[in-house]
N, C-alpha and C positions, 0 to 999 in steps of 0.2 A: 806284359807290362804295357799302359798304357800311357800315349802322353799325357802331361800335366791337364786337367781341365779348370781356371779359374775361374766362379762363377760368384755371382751376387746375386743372393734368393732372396726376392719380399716374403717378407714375415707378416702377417699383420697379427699384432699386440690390442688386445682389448684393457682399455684403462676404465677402472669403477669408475660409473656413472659421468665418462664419455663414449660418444664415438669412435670407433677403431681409427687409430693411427700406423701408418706405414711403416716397418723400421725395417734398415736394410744390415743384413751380415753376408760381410767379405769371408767365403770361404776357398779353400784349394782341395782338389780332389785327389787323388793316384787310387789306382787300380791295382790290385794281387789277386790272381786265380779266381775270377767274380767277388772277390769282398773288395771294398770300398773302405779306403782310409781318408778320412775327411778332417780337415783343419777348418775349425771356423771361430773367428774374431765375434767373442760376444759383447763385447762394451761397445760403449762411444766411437764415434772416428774420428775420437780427440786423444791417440795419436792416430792418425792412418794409419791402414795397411800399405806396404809399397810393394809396386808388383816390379822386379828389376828385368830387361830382356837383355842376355847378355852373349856374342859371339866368342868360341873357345881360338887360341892361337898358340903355338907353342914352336921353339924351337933355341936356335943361338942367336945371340944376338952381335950383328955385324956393324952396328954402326951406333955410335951414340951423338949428341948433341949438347950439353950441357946448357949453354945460353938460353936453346929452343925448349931443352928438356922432354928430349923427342929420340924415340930409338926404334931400328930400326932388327927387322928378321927379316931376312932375305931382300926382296923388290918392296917389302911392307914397311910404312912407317906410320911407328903411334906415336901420339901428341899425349901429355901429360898432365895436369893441374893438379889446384889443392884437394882435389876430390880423388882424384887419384892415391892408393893404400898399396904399400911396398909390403912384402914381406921375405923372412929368410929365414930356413928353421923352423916356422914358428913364432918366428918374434917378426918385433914390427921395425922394420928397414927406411931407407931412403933411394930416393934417384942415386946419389953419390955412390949409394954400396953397389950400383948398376957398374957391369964391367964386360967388354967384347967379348966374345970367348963363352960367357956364363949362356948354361941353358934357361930358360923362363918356361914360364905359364902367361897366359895374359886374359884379362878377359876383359873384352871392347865392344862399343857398339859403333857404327855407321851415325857422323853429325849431318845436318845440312846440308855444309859445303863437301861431304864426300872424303872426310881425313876420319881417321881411325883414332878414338879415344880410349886409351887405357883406363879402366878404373882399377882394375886388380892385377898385382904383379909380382908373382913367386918365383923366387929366385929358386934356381933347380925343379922347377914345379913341371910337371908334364900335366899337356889337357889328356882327357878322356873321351872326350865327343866335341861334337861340331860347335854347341849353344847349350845354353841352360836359360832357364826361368826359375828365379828366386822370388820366394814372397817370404817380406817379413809381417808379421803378426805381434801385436804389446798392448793389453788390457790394465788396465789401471783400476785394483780394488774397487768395490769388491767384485769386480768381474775380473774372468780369466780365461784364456784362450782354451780351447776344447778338440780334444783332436779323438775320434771315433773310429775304433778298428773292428772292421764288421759291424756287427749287429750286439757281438759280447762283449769289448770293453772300453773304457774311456779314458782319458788322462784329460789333464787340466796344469795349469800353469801361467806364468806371467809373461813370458815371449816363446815363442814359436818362431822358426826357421825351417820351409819349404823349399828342396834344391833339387831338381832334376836336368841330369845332364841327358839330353835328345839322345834317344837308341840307347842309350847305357844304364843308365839307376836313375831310383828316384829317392832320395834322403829326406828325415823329418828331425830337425833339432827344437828340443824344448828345454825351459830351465826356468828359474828367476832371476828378476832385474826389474829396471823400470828403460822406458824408451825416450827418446826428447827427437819433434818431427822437425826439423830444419826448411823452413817451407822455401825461403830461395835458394837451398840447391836442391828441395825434393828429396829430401834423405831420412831416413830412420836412424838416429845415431842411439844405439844399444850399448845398456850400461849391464853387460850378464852376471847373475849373483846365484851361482851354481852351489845355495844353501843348502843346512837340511831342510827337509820339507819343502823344498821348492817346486817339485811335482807330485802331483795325486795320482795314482790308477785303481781306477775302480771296475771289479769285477764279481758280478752277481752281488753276495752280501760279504764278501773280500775287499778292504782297501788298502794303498800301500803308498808310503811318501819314498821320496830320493830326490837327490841332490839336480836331478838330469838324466833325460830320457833321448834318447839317438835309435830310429827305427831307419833300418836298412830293407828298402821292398827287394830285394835280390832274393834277401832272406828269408824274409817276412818276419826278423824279431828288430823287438822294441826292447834296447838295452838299458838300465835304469842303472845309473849310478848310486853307491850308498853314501849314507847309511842308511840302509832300509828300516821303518817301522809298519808292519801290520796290524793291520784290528781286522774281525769280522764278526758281525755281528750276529745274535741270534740270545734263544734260551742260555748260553754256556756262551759268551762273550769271550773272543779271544784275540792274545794280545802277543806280538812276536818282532823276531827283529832279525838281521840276512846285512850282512857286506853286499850284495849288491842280488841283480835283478834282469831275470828276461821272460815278457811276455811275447809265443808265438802266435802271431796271427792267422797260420794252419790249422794249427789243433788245438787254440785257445787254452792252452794252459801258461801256468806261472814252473818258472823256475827259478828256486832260489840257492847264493851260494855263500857259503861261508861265516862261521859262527853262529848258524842259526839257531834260534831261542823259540820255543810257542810255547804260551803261559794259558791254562787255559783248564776252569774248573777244581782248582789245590793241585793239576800236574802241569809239571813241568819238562820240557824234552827239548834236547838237543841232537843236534845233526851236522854234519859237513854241507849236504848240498837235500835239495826235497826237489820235487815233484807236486804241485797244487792242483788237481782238478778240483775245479769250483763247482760245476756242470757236477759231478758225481759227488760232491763233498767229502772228499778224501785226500791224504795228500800222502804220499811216499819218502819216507825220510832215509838217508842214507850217510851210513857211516864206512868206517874199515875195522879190521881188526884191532888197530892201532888205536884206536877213536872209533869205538862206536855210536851207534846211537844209543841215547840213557833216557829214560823216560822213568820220572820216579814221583808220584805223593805219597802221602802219609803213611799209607801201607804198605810202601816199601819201592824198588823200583823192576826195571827189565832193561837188559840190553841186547842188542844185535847191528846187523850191517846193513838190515833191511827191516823197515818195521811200516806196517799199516795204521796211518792216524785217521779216524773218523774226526770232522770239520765239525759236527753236530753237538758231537755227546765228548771229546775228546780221547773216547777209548781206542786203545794200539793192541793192534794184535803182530808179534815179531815174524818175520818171514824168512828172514835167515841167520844163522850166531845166534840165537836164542842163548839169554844167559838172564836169570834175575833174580831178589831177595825177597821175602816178602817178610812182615810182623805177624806176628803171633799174634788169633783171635785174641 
């Protein structure tokens, strides 16, 4: 694992019948096993990108201030303002619900004068690492943020959220929303609208919407909230749907789980959980006993706990629980 690399690449764009013009995209890098997961802001930089450098702190807290609104761990004391975001739970807190005793999380930078600035502060929250670098990212129709894993697939979306804590992970959140840039405190204030279709992934002639995509480099997958809808395109055009979604950035495949549907050519097949290689065009569906997989048109159907679907031509051959009907020529 690599640390974070943020970089700004010139592009140059050629415009009919001008001169090439410069245009710069803010992107963020992380590293997994030599692939290269890259986030890059393709719109305007109306709203900026904001790159935040933030030191971790944690621990109890022995001393509070309320007038100052200034608390203290241990010999440390941080300073507070309206910039400052409380949380407990989950939810969003105040100074007030601050109390001796309670463990924190904190995350602060170094001012000027040398005093410790809290901006984030989770009640019961433990750090992880020393410092993190957050980059937010928010494209505004019709552009959309682009985030590239390896060389096979892409996602796309309206905000992007880059988190790496130093020596420990590095995290990638996407979804939709719209952004609004607050230029005197320098802030991204994100409005997140974790609809359907709020995220695209595209792989080979495979594509798939979800609600929110969360890629963990520990792991190397990229978790896709549902409700998922697929297409993929080709001679025999197919159309499908999955409770939710993980593509691995190791072995580039899709995994899909729960309720899933592929429409495609007058059949139709269901399954608990598949397996998609795109790379070989096939995809592994998988059922139980209880629920198999059914795959049935006109002529009837087949079941099993394991069935082979060609991506091309839609034909399944069962691989294990073979059970099926057919019609009479």
């Amino acid at each position: 694992m690599r640390w974070l690399l943020l970089v700004s690449g010139l592009l140059l764009v050629a415009l009919a019948q001008q001169d090439p013009e410069p245009s710069f995209q803010t992107t963020a890098e992380i590293e997994r096993r030599g692939k290269k997961i890259v986030v890059v802001k393709t719109g305007p930089d109306n709203p900026p990108a904001i790159i935040e450098l933030r030191d971790l702190y944690g621990g109890v807290i022995t001393g509070l201030d309320p007038e100052k609104k200034t608390l203290r761990l241990g010999e440390q004391v941080f300073t507070t303002d309206n910039l400052t975001r409380f949380w407990q739970e989950g939810k969003v807190a105040q100074f007030t619900d601050l109390k001796v005793g309670q463990q924190v999380r904190l995350e602060a930078a170094e001012q000027n004068d040398g005093s410790l600035k809290a901006f984030d502060i989770r009640i019961g929250g433990r750090p992880e690492g020393s410092s993190l670098t957050r980059s937010l990212f928010a494209d505004p129709p019709p552009f959309r943020v682009q985030i590239t894993f390896g060389e096979d697939a892409r996602a796309f979306g309206a905000i992007a959220r880059v988190e790496q804590v130093r020596e420990v992970n590095d995290y990638v959140f996407m979804t939709g929303g719209t952004a609004r840039y607050i230029e005197e405190e320098d802030r991204l204030e994100l409005d997140l609208k974790p609809a359907p279709r709020a995220v695209e992934v595209q792989q080979g002639r495979s594509k798939a919407w979800g609600s929110r995509l969360d890629y963990d480099n520990q792991s190397g997958d990229a978790r896709v909230a549902g409700p998922i809808e697929l297409e993929r395109a080709g001679d025999k055009p197919l159309q499908g749907s999955a409770q939710r979604m993980i593509y691995n950035v190791d072995d580039e495949i899709l995994r899909l789980f729960g309720g899933i549907k592929l429409v495609q050519d007058g059949r139709t097949s269901t399954a608990e959980s598949a397996v998609v290689r795109e790379k070989d065009r096939v995809a592994y569906l998988y059922g139980s006993k209880d629920r198999p997989v059914r795959s049935q048109n006109k002529d009837g159907f087949v079941e099993g706990t394991r069935v082979l679907y060609n991506l091309d031509t839609s034909d399944v051959v069962v691989l294990e629980g073979v059970k099926g009907e057919f019609q009479d020529p």
